[in-house]
OpenMM code with the backbone's topology and positions (N, CA, C; nanometers):
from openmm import Vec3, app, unit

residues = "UNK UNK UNK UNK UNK UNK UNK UNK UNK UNK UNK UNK UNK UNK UNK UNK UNK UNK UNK UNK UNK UNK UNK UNK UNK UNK UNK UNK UNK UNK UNK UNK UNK UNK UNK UNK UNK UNK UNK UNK UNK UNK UNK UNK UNK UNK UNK UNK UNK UNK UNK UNK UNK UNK UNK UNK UNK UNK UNK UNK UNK UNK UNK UNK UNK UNK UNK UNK UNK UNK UNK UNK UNK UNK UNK UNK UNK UNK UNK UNK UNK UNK UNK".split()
positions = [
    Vec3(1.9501, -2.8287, 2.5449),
    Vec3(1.8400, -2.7988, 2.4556),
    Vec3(1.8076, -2.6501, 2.4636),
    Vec3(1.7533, -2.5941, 2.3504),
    Vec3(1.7486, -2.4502, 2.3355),
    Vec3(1.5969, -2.4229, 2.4697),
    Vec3(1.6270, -2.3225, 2.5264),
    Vec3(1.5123, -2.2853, 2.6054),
    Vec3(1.3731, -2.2782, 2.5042),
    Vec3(1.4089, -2.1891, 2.4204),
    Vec3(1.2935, -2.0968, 2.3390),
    Vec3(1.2358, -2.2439, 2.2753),
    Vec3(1.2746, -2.3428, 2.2267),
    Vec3(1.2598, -2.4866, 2.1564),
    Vec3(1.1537, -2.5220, 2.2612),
    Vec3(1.2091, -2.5528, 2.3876),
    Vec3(1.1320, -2.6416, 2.4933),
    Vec3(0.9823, -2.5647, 2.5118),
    Vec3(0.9947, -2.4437, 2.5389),
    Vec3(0.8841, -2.3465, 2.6003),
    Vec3(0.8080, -2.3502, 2.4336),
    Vec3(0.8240, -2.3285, 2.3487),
    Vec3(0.7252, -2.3387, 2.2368),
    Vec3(0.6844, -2.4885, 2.2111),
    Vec3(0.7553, -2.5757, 2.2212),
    Vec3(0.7203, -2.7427, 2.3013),
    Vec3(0.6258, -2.7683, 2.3428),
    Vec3(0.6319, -2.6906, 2.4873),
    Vec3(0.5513, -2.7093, 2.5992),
    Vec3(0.4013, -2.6619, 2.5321),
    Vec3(0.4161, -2.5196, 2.4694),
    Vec3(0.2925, -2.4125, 2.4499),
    Vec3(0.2275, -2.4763, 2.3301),
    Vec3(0.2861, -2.5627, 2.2574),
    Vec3(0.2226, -2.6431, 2.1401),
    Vec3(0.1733, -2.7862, 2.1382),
    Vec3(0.2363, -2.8220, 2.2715),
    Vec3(0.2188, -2.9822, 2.2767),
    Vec3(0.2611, -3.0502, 2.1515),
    Vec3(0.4035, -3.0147, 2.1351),
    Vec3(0.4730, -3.1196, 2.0505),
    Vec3(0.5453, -3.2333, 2.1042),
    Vec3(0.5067, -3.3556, 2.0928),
    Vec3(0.5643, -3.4807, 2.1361),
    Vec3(0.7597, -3.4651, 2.1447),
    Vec3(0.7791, -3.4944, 2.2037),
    Vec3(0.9028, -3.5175, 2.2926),
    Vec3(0.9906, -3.6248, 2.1414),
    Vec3(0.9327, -3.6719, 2.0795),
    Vec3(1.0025, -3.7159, 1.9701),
    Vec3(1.0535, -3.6367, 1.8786),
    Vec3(0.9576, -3.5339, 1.8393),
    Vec3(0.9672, -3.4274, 1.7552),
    Vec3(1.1385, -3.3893, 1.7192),
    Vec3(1.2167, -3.3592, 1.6205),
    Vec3(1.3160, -3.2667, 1.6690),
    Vec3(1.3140, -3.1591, 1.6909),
    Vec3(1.4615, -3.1368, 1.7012),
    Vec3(1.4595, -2.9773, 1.7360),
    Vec3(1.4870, -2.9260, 1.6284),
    Vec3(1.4712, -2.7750, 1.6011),
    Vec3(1.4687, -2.7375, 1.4672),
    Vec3(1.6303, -2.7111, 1.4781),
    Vec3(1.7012, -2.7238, 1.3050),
    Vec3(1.8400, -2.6958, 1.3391),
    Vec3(1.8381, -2.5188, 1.2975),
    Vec3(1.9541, -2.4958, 1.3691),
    Vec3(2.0243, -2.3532, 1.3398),
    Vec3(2.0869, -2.3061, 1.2515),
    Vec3(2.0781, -2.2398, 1.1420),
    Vec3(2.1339, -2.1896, 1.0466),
    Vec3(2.2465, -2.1162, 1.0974),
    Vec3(2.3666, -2.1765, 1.0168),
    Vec3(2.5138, -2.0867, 1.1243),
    Vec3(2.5552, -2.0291, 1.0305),
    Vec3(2.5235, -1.9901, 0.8900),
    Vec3(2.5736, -1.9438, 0.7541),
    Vec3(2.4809, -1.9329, 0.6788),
    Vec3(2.3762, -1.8077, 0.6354),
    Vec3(2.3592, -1.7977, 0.5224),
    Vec3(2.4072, -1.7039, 0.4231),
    Vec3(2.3781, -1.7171, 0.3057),
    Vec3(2.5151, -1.6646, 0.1911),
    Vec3(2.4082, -1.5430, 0.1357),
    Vec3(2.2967, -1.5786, 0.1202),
    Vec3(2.2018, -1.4817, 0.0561),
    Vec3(2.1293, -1.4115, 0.1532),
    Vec3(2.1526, -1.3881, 0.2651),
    Vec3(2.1003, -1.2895, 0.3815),
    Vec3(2.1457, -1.1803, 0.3204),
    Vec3(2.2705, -1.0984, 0.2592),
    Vec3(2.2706, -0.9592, 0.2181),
    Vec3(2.1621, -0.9530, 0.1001),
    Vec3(2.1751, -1.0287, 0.0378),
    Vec3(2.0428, -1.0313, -0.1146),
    Vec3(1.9464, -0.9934, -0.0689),
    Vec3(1.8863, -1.1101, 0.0327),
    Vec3(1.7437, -1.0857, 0.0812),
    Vec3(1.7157, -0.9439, 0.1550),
    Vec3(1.8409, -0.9444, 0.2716),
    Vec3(1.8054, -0.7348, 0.3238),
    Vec3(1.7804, -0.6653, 0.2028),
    Vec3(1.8500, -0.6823, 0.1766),
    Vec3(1.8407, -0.5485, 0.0000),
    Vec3(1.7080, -0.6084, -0.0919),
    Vec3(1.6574, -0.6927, -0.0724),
    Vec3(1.5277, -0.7374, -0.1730),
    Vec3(1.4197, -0.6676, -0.1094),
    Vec3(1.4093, -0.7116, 0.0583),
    Vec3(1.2993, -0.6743, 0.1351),
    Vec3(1.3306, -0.5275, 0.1627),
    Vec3(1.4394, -0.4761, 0.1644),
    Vec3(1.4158, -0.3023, 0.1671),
    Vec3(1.3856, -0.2536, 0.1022),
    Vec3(1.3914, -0.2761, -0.0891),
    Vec3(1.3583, -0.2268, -0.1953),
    Vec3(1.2321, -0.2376, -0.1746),
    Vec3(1.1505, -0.3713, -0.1487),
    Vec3(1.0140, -0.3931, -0.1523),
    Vec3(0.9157, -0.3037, -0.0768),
    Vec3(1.0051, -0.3030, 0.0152),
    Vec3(0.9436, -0.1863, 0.1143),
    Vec3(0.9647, -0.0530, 0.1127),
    Vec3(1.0349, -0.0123, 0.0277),
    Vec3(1.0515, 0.1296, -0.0176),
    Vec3(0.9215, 0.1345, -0.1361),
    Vec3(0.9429, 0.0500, -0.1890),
    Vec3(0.8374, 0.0620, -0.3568),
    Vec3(0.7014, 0.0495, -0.2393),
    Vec3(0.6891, -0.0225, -0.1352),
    Vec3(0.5431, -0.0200, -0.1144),
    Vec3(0.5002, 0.1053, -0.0528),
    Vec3(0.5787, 0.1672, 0.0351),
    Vec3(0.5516, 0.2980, 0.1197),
    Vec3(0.5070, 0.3860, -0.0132),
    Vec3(0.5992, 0.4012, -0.1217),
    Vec3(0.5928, 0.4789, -0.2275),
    Vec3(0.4298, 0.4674, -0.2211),
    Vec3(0.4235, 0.3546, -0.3103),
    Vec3(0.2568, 0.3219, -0.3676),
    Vec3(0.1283, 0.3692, -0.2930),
    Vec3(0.1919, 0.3520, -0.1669),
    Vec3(0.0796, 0.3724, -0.0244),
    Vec3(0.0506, 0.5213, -0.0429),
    Vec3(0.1922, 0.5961, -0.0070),
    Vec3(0.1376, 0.7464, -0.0507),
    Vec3(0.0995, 0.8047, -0.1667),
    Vec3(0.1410, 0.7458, -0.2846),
    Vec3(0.0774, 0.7930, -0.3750),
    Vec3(-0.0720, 0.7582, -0.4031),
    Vec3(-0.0992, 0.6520, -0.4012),
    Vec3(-0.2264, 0.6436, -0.3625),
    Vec3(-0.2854, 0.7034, -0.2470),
    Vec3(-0.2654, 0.7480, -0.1173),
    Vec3(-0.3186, 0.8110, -0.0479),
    Vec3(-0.3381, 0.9257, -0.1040),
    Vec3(-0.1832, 1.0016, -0.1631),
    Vec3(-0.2388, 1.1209, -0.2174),
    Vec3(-0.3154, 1.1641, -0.3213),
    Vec3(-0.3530, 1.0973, -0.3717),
    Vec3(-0.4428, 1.1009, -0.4857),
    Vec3(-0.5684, 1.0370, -0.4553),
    Vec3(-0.5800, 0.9613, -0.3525),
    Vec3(-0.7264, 0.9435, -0.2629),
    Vec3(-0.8196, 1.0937, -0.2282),
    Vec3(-0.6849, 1.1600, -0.1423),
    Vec3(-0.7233, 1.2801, -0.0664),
    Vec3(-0.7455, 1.3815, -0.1492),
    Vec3(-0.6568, 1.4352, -0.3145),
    Vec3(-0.6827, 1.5185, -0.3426),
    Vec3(-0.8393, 1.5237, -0.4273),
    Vec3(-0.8555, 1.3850, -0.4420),
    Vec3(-0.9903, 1.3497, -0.5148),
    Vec3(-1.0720, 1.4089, -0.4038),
    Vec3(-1.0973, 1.3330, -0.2989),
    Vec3(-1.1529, 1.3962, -0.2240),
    Vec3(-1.2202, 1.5631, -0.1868),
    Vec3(-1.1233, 1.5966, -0.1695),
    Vec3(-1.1137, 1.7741, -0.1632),
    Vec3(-1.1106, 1.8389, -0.2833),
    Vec3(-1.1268, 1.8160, -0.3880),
    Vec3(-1.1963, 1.8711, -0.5292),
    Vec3(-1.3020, 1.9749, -0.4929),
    Vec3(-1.2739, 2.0665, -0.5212),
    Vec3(-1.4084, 2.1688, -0.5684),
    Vec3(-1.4735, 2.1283, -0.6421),
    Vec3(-1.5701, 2.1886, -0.6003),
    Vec3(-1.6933, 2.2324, -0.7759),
    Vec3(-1.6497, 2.3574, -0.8273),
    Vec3(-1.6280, 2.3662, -0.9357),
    Vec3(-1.5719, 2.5515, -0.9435),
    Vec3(-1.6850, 2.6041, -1.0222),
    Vec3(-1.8155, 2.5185, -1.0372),
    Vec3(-1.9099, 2.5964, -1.1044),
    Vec3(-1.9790, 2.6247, -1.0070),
    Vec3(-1.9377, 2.5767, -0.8853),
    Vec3(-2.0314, 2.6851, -0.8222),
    Vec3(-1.9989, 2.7189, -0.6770),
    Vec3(-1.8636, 2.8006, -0.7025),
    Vec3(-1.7701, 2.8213, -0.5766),
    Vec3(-1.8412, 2.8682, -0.4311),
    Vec3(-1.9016, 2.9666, -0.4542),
    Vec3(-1.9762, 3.0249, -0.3206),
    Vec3(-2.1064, 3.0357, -0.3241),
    Vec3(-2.1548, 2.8887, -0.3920),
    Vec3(-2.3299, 2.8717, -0.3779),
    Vec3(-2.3528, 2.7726, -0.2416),
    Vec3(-2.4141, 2.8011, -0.1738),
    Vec3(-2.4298, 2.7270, -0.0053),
    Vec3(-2.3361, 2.7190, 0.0567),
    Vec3(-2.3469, 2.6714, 0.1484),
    Vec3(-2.2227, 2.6569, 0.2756),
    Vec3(-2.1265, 2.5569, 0.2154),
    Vec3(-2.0127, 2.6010, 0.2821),
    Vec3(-1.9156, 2.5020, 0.3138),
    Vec3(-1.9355, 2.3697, 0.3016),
    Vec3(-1.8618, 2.2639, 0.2370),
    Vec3(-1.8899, 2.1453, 0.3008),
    Vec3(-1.7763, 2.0299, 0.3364),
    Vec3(-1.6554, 2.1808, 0.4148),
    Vec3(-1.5268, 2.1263, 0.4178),
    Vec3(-1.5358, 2.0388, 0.5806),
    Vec3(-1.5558, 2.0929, 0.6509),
    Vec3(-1.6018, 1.9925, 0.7550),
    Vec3(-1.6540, 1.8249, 0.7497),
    Vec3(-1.7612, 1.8414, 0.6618),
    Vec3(-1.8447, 1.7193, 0.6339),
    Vec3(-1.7603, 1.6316, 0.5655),
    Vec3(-1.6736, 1.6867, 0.4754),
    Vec3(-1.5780, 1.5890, 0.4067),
    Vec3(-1.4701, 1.5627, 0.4548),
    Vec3(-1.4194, 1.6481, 0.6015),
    Vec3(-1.3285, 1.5830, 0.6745),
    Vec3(-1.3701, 1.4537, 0.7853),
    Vec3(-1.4769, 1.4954, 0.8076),
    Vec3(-1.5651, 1.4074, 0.9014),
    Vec3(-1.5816, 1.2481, 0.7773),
    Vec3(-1.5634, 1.2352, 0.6946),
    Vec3(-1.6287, 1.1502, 0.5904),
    Vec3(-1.5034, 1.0656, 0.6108),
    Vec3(-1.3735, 1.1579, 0.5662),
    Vec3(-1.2192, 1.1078, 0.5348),
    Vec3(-1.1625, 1.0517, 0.7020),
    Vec3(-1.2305, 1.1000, 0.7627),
    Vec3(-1.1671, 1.0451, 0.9609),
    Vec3(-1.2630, 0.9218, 0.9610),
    Vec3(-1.3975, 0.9151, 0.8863),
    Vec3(-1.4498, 0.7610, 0.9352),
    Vec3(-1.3785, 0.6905, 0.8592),
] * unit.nanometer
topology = app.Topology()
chain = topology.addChain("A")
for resn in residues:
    res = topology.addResidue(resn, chain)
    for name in ("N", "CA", "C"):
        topology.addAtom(name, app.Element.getBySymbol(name[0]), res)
């Protein structure tokens, strides 16, 4: 009997009737699926940064009507973007 079977057994309290799960010794669409889930995950990283970057540049927008009226308030809006 597979070790990893028995010890998740044990840790679940599955009755001793239960089977064991079988082993897949061939699947045909495992290259499909790598190449589905890498695409997916390329398109999502994409989305993530583009939306991040366009989070952040919103963020850090000037006012340009009124460039050097009061202080700074580049600090405060980094402090805003770290909470």
């Amino acid at each position: 009997m597979n070790p990893q079977w028995q010890r998740y057994r044990e840790l679940e309290l599955i009755p001793d009737s239960a089977p064991a799960p079988r082993q897949a010794k061939f699947q045909l669409g495992l290259p499909l699926t790598a190449a589905w889930r890498s695409l997916l995950n390329a398109l999502a990283r994409e989305q993530f940064y583009e939306q991040r970057t366009e989070y952040l540049e919103r963020c850090w927008m000037l006012n340009y009507e009124a460039p050097y009226a009061g202080e700074s308030k580049a600090l405060h809006k980094l402090w805003l973007l770290m909470d």
